[in-house]
N, C-alpha and C positions, 0 to 999 in steps of 0.2 A: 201727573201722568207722563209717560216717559214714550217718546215715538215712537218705540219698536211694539208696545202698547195698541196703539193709534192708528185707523184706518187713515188713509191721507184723504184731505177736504180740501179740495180746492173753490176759493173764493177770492179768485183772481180773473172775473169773466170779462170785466172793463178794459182789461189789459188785452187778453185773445181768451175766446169761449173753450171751454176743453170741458169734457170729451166731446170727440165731432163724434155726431150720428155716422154709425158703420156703413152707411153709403154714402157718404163722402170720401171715407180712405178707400174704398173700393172702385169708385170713379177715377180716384187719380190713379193708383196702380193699374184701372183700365186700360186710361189714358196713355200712361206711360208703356204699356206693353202695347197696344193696337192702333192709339191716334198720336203717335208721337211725332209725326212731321209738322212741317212751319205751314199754319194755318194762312190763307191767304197768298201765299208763295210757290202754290204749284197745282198743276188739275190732277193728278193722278187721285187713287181713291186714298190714300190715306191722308194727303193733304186736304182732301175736301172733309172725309171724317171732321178731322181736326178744326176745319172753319164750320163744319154745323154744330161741333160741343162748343163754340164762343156764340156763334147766333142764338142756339137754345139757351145760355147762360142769361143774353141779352133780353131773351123775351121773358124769362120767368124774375128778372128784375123789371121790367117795364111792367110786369102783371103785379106785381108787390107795390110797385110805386106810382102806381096809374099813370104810365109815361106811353103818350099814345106811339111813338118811334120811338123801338128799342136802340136804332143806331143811333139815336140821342145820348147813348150812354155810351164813354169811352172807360174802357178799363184800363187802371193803372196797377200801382205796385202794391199802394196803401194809401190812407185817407188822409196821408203830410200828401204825397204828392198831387193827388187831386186840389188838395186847396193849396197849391202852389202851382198848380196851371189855372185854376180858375183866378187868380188874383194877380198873378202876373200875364195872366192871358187878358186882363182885361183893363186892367185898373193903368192908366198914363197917367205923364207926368201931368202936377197941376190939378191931379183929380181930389176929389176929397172924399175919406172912405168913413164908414160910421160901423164900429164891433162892442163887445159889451166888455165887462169886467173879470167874464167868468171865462174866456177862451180860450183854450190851448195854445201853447206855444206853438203848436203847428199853423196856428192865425197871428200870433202875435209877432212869429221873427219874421216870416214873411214879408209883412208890414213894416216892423222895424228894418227892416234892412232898406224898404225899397222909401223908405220918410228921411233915412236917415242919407240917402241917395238923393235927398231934394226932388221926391219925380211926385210926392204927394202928403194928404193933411189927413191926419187918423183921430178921430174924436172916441175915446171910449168911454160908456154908458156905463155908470156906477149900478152895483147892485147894493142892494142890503146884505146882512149876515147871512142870508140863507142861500145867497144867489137868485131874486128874483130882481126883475127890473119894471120898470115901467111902460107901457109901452109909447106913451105921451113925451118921456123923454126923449128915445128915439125920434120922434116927427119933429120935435124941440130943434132937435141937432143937425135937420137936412138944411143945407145951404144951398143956393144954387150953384155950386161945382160939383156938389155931393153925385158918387156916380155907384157909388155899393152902400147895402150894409150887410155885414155878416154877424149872423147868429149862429151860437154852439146851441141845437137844440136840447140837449141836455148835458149838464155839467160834470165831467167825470170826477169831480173830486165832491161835490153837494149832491149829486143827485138831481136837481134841480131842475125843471121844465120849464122851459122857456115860452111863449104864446107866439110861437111861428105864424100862424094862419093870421095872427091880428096885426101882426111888423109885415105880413106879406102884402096884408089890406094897402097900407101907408107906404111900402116901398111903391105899390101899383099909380095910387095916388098920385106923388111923388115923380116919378116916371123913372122910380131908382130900381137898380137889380138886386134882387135878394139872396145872398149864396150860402146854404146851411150844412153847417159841420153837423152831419149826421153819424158822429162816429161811436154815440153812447144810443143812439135811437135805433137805427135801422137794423129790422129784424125784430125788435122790442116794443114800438109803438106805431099805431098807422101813421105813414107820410103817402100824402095825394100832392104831387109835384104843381095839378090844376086848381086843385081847391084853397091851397094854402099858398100858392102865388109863387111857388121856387122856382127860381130861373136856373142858379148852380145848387145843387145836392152832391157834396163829397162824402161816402160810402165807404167804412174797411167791408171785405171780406170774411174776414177772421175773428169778427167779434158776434156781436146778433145774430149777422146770417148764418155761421157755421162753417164759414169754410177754410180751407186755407191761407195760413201765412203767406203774404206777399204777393195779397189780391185784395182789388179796390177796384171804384170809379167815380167815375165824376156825370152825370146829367147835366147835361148845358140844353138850354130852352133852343128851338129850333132858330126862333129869332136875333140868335145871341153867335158872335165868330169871335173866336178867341186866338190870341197867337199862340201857335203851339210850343209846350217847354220842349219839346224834343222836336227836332228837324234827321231824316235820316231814309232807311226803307221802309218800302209800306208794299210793295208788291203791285203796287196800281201806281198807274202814270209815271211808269220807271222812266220815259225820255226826257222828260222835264226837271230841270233845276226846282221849282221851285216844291213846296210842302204841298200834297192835293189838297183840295176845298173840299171832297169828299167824306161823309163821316162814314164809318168813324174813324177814317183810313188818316186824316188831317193831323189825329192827335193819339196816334198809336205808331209811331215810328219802331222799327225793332221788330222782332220776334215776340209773340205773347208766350204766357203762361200756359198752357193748353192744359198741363195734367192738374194745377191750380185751378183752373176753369171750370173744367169737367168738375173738381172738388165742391167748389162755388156753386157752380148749379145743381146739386146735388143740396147745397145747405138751405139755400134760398126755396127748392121744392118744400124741405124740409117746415119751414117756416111757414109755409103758405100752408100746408097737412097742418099744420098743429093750431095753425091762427096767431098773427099777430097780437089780437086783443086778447084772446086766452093767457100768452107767451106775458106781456106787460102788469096782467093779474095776478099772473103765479109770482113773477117776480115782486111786485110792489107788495103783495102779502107778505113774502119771505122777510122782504125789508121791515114791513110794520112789525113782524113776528119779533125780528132780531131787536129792535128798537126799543117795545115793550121789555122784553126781560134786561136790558142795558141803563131803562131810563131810570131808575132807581140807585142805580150804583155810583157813592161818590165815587169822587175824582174822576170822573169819564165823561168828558162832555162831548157829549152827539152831533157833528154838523149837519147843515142841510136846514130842508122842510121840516117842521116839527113832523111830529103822529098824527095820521089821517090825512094827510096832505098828496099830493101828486108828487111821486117821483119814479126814478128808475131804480135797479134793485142794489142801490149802493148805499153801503151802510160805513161812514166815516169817523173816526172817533179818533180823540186825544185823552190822553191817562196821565194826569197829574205826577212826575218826578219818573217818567220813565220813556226815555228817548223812544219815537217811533220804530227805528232800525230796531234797538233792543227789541220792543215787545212783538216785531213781526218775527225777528230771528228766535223766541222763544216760541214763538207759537207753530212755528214750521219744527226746531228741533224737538222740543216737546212734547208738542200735540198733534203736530202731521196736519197743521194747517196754513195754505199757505196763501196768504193777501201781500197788500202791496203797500212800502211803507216810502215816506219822505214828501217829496212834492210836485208829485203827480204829476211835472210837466204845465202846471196853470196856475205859476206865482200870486197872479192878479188873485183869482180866487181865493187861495187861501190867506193874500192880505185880508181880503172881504170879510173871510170866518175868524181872522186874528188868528190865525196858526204859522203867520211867515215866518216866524223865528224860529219855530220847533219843526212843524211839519204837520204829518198825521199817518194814522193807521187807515187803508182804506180796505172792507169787506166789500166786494161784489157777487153778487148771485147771479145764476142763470136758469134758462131753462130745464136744464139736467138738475140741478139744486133742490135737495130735497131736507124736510123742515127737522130731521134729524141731524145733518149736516150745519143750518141753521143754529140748533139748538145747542151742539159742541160748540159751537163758535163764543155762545154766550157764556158757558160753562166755562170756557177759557180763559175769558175774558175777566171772570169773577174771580176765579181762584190766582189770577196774576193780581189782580186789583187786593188779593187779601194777602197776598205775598207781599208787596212792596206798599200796605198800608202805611203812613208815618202817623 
């Protein structure tokens, strides 16, 4: 099949969710024509506009995430910079942190930088091939210096579901703080910040939730004061040298995002209309769908959870004698499909699936993903697999 052929299918939703729901781009073009002043920086009415589209943003993520104070949530850029305030906002020298095997690099250099700085000791928690871990090794590996553990709640290159609420039990135990890369979950599976014991929840914007590029945050438990990555304006307690203690003014220095926001809360409405556990069903179908017509096919081996198994809607595969880049660039020129190829940013993991010397093809789905789209993906799939048979 030849692109010009080809509807284009996008199944790159891990990456950033596309298409956003037509009332998100319409919030920010709002935004940017009527609340476009610096929120928090002045009384006139469009500056306040402007601060009640981040307070509404704040409370329709506190209703998603049962966070009884929405100014418990600071908003950031994207989900590297939240868990790089929460991990350097908290973790000192001498501390000892506990992460798993499957975590992004946006956990892993972090860390690495700040281990490789003498200020601390990082034990990471081997998974098996699929990316599951235990949760007994975790409580294994607290020490008494131990002052974090962080979990990727689900793995963006396996798919993989991590048992948050059971590592939340033992950090409680423990009296250790639990800080969860929500960047493959939130918007896709319920997260209760109370029930499953999350102190830190780092959040993209632009993936699950729907919204825009170059919008996140971080949930820090009320209990919890972190030094802030940015020291700077905030519009409260301008006489003062120091950073305010006030949130969520403490860890927002700068100018926010406002037509971003306005986007934001618009995706996250979005989410909460359509239901989280509906949003996580469609998806994990789409994956069992993709999975079923794939597992039959030499030379393709499937990462992750086997079939029937819990995951999120990422469908990862390696194809015997043909570079990952290759068979992503033939399937975008070709087919007008476009996934995401190499190594996904979470090395560890993919030593775990044995793909570190190659890589892989990652398919993700989303909410908009629909099982014809699905079903090209597979079609693709076979008729490359019958091209480059040896």
């Amino acid at each position: 099949m030849h692109k010009e052929e080809a509807p284009f299918i996008y199944l790159d939703h891990a990456a950033t969710s596309w298409p956003k729901p037509i009332a998100v781009t319409e919030a920010v073009t709002h935004a940017m024509l009527n609340d476009a002043a610096n929120p928090g920086r002045g009384s006139h009415a469009m500056a306040v506009r402007a601060s009640r589209v981040l307070f509404d943003a704040r409370k329709h993520l506190a209703k998603l995430f049962n966070i009884r104070n929405p100014n418990d949530i600071a908003f950031t850029s994207n989900t590297t910079m939240s868990l790089n305030l929460a991990i350097k906002g908290w973790v000192k020298p001498g501390n000892h942190v506990i992460a798993t095997s499957v975590e992004h690099n946006s956990v892993r250099r972090p860390l690495y930088h700040l281990e490789r700085h003498n200020q601390l000791e990082v034990t990471y928690i081997e998974s098996d091939a699929t990316g599951k871990i235990k949760v007994e090794d975790v409580e294994k590996a607290i020490q008494p210096h131990t002052t974090m553990i962080i979990v990727n709640h689900s793995s963006n290159l396996l798919g993989t579901i991590l048992p948050v609420a059971e590592i939340g039990e033992v950090a409680r135990k423990h009296g250790v703080k639990l800080l969860v890369d929500a960047a493959q979950s939130a918007g896709i599976m319920p997260i209760d910040v109370q029930a499953m014991g999350i102190d830190l929840l780092a959040f993209p914007g632009h993936k699950g939730l729907l919204g825009p590029q170059g919008t996140g945050g971080l949930y820090i438990a009320p209990d919890m004061e972190l030094e802030p990555l940015l020291h700077g304006g905030t519009g409260s307690q301008s006489e003062t040298p120091e950073q305010p203690l006030v949130r969520p003014d403490r860890y927002e220095a700068g100018t926010q995002n406002t037509p971003g926001l306005a986007g934001l809360r618009e995706g996250v409405k979005h989410v909460l209309k359509l239901g989280v556990e509906a949003i996580y069903e469609h998806e994990w179908k789409l994956a069992q769908h993709m999975m079923e017509g794939l597992s039959g096919v030499k030379g393709v081996r499937l990462l992750g959870p086997p079939l029937g198994e819990a995951r999120t809607g990422i469908v990862a595969l390696h194809m015997d004698g043909v570079d990952p880049s290759e068979l992503s660039f033939i399937l975008d020129q070709h087919y007008g499909i476009a996934v995401r190829a190499g190594f996904h940013c979470t090395p560890l993991a993919h030593a775990a699936a044995g793909t570190s010397s190659t890589g892989a093809v990652r398919a993700s789905v989303g909410a908009s993903t629909s099982v014809d789209e699905a079903d090209a993906f597979v079609r693709a799939i076979k008729e490359i697999r019958e091209q480059y048979r040896i």
